[in-house]
Backbone as CSV, one residue per row, in Angstrom:
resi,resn,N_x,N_y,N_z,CA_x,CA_y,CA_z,C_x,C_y,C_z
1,UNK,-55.336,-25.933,-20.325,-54.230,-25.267,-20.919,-54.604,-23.800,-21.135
2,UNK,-53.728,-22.740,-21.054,-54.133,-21.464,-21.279,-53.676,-21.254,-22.613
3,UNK,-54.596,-20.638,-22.629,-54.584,-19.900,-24.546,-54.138,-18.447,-24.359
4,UNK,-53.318,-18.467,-25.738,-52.533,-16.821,-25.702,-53.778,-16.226,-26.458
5,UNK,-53.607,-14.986,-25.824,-54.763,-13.829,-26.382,-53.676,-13.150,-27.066
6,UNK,-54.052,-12.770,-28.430,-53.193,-11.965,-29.491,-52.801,-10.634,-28.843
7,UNK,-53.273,-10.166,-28.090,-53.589,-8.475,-27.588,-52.356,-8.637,-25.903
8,UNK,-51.996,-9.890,-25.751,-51.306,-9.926,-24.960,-49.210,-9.870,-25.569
9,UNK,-48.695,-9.863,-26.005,-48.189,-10.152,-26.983,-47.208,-8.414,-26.210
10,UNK,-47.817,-7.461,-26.765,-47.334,-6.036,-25.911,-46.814,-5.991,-25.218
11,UNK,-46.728,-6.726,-23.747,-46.996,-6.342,-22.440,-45.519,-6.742,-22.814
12,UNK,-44.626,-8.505,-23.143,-43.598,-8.613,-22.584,-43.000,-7.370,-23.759
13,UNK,-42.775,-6.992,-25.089,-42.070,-6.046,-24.986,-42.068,-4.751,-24.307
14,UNK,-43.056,-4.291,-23.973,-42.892,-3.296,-22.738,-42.045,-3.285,-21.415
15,UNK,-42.544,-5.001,-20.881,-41.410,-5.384,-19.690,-39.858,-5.588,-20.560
16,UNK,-39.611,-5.484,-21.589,-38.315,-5.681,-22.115,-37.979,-4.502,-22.176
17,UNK,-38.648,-3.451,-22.738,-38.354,-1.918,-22.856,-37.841,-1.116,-21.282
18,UNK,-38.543,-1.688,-20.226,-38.047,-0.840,-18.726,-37.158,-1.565,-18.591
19,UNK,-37.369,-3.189,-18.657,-35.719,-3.604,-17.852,-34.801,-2.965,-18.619
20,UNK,-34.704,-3.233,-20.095,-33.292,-2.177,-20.870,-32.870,-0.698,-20.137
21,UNK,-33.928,-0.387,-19.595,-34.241,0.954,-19.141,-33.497,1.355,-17.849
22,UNK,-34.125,0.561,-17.170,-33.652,0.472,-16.069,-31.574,0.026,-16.003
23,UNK,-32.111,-1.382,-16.414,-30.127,-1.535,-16.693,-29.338,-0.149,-17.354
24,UNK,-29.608,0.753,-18.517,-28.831,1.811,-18.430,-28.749,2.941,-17.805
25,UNK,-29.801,2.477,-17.175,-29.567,3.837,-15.650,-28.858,3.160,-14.922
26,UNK,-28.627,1.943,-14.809,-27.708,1.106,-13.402,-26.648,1.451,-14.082
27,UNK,-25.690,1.451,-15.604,-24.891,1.221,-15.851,-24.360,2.644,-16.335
28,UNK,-25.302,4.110,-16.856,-24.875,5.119,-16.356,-24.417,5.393,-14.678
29,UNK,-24.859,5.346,-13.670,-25.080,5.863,-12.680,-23.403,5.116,-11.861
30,UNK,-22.676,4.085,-12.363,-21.911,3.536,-11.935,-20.717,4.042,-12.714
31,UNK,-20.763,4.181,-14.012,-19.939,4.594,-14.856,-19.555,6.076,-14.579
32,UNK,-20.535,6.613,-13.907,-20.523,8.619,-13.257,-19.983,8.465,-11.709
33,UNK,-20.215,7.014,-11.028,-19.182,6.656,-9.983,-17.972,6.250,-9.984
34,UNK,-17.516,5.751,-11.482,-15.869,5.624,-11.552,-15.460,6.640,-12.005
35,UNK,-16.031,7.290,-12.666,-15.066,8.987,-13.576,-15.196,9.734,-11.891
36,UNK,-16.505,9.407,-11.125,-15.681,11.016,-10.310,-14.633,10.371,-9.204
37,UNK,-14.808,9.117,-9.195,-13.442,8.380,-7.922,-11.937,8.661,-8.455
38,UNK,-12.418,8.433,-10.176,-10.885,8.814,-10.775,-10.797,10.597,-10.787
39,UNK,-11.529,11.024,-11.130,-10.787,12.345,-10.940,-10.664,12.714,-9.354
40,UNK,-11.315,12.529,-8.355,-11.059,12.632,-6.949,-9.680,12.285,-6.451
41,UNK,-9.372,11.213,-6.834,-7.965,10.382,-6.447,-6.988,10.894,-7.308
42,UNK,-7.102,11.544,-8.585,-6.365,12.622,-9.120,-5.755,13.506,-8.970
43,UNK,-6.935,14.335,-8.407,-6.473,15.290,-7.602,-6.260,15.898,-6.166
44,UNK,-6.688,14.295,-5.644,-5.942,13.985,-4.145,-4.444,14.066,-4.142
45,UNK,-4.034,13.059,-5.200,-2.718,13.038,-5.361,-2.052,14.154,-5.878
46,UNK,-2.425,15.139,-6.519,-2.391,16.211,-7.376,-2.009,17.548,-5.847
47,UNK,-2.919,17.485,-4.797,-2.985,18.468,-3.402,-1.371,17.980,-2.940
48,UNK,-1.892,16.516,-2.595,-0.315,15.965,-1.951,0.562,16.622,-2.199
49,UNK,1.292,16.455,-3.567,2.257,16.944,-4.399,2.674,18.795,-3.862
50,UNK,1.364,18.776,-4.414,1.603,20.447,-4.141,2.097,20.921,-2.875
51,UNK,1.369,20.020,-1.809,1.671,20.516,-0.367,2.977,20.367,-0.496
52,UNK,3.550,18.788,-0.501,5.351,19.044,-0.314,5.923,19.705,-1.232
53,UNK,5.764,20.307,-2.450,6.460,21.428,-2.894,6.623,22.495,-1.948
54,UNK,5.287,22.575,-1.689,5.009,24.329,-0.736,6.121,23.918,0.552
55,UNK,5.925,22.782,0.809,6.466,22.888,2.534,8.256,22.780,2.029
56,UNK,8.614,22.133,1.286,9.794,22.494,0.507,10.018,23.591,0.003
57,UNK,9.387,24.191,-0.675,9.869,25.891,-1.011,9.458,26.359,0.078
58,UNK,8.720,26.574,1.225,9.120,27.355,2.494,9.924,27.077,3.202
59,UNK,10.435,25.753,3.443,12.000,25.257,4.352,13.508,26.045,3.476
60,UNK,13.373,25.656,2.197,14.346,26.247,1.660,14.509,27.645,1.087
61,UNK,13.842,28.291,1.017,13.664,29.549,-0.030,13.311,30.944,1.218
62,UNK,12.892,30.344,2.170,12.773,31.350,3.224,13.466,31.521,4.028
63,UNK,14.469,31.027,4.422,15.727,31.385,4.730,16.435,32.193,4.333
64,UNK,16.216,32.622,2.588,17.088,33.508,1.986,16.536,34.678,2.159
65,UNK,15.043,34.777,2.209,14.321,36.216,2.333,14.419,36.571,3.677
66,UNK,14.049,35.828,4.595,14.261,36.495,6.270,13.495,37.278,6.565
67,UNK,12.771,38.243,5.087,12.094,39.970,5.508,11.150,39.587,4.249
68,UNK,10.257,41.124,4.813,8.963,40.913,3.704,9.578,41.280,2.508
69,UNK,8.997,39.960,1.404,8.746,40.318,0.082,8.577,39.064,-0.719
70,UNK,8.963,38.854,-1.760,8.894,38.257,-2.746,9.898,37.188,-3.401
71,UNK,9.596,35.896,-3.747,11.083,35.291,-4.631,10.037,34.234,-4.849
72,UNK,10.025,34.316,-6.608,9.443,33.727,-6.994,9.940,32.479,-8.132
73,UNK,9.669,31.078,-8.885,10.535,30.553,-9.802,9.586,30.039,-10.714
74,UNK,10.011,28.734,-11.560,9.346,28.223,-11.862,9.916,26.738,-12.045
75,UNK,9.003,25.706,-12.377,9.501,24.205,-12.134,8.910,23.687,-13.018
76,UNK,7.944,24.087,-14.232,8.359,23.475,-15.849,7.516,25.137,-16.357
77,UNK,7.039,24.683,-17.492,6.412,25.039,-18.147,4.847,25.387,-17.312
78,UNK,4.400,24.739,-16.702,3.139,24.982,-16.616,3.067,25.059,-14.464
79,UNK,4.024,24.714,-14.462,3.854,25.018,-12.724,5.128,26.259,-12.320
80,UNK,5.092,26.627,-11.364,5.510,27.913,-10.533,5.308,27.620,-9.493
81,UNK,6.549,28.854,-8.147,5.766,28.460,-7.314,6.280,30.295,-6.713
82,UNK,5.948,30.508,-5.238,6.279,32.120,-4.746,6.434,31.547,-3.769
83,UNK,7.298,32.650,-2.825,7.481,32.591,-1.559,7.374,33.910,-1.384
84,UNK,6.069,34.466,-0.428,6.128,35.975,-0.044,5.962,36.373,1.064
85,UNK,6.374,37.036,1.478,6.512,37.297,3.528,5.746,39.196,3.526
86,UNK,4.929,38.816,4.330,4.068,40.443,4.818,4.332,40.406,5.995
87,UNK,4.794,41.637,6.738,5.034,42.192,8.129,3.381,42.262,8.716
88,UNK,3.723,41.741,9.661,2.402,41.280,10.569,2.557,42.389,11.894
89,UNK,3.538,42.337,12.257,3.408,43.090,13.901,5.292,43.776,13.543
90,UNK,5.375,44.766,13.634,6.697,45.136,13.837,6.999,44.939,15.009
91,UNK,8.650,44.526,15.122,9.512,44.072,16.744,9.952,45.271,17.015
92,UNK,9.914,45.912,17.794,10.526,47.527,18.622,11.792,47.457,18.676
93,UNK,12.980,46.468,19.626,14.017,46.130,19.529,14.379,44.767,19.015
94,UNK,13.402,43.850,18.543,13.501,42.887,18.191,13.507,42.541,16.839
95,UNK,12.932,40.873,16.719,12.580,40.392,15.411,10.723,40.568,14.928
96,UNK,10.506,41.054,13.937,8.969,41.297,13.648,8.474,39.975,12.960
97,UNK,7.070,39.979,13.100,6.525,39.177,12.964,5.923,39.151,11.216
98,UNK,6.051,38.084,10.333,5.548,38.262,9.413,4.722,36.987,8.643
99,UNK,4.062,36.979,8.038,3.072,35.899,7.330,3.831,35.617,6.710
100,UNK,4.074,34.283,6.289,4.944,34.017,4.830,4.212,32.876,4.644
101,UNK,4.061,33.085,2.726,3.017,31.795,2.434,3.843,31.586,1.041
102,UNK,3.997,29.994,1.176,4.398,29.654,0.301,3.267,29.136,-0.930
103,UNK,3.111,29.398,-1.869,1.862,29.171,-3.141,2.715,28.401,-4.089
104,UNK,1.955,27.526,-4.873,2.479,26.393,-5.643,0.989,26.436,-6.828
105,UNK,1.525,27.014,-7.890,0.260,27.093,-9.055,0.455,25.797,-10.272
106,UNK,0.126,25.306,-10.525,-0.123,24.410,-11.261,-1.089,23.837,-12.191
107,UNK,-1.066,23.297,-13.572,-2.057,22.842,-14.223,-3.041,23.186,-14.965
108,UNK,-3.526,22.635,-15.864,-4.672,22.843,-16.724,-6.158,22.591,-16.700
109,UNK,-7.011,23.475,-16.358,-6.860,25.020,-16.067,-6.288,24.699,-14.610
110,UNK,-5.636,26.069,-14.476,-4.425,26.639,-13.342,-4.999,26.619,-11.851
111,UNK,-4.521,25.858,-11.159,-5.045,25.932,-9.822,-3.820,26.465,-8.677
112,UNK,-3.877,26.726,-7.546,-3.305,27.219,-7.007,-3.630,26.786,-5.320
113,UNK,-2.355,26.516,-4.814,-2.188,25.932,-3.817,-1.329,26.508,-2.651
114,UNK,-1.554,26.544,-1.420,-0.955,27.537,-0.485,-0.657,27.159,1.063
115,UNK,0.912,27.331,1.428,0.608,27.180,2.820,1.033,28.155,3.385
116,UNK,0.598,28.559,4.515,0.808,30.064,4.843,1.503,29.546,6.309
117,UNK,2.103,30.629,7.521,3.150,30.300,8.612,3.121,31.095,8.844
118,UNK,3.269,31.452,10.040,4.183,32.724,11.102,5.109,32.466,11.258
119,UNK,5.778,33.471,10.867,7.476,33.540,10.902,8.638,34.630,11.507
120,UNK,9.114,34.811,12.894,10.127,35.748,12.895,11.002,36.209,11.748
121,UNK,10.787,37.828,11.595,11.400,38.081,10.514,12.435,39.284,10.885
122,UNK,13.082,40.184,9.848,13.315,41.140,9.787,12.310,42.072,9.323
123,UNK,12.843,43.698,10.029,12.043,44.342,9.558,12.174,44.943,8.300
124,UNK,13.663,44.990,7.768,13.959,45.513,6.525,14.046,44.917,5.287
125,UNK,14.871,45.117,4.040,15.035,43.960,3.210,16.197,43.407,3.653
126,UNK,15.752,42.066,2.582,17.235,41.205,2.806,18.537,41.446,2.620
127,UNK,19.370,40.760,3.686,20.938,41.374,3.442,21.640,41.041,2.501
C-alpha cells in the first residue's frame, strides 16, 4: 500500500490552481470571441444600411442637381446624408463629366459612409 507523505499534499492544490487558470483563460478568450462577432455583425449590418441609403440618395436626389454642388438633409437626429457633384472634365459642346458621391454619416461616435460615380453632368448650376 502507498503511504501519503505529508509534504505531498501541495502539489494537488497547485494542479488545482493552473487548471482554474487555465479554464479562465479558455473562458476569457471565447467570451473576447463573442463580443467581437457581435460587434462585427453589427456593423456589417450597420455598412449594409448605409450603402442602400447612399445608393438611394444618389438615384433620387441627383437627378435634381444634374451640375456641381451640394444638397444636403437629414434622416433623424443623429444620421444625415449629402449629395455633392465636382466637375471632373468639362464637355466643349457637350455634357461634362462630374464625380458625384453620395455620403451617409451616422452614429455614435459618427462614422461616415460613401459611394462615389461618374456622372454626365451640366456645366452650370441647376435649372
Amino acid at each position: 500500500m502507498l503511504r501519503r507523505e505529508p509534504r505531498d499534499g501541495g502539489f494537488a492544490v497547485a494542479d488545482g490552481l493552473i487548471a482554474l487558470t487555465l479554464v479562465s483563460l479558455l473562458v476569457a478568450v471565447v467570451v473576447n470571441a463573442i463580443r467581437a462577432g457581435i460587434t462585427s455583425s453589427r456593423l456589417g449590418a450597420e455598412r449594409r444600411v448605409a450603402a442602400a441609403e447612399a445608393e438611394y440618395r444618389l438615384l433620387t436626389e441627383w437627378p435634381q442637381l444634374e451640375a456641381p454642388g451640394v444638397k444636403t438633409g437629414r434622416l433623424s437626429a443623429e444620421k444625415g446624408w449629402s449629395v455633392s457633384a465636382r466637375l471632373v472634365q468639362a464637355g466643349e459642346p457637350g455634357p461634362a463629366l462630374c464625380e458625384v458621391t453620395s455620403a451617409i454619416t451616422s452614429g455614435r461616435p459618427s462614422r461616415h459612409y460613401a459611394l462615389q460615380v461618374y456622372q454626365f453632368c451640366r456645366q452650370g448650376p441647376p435649372a
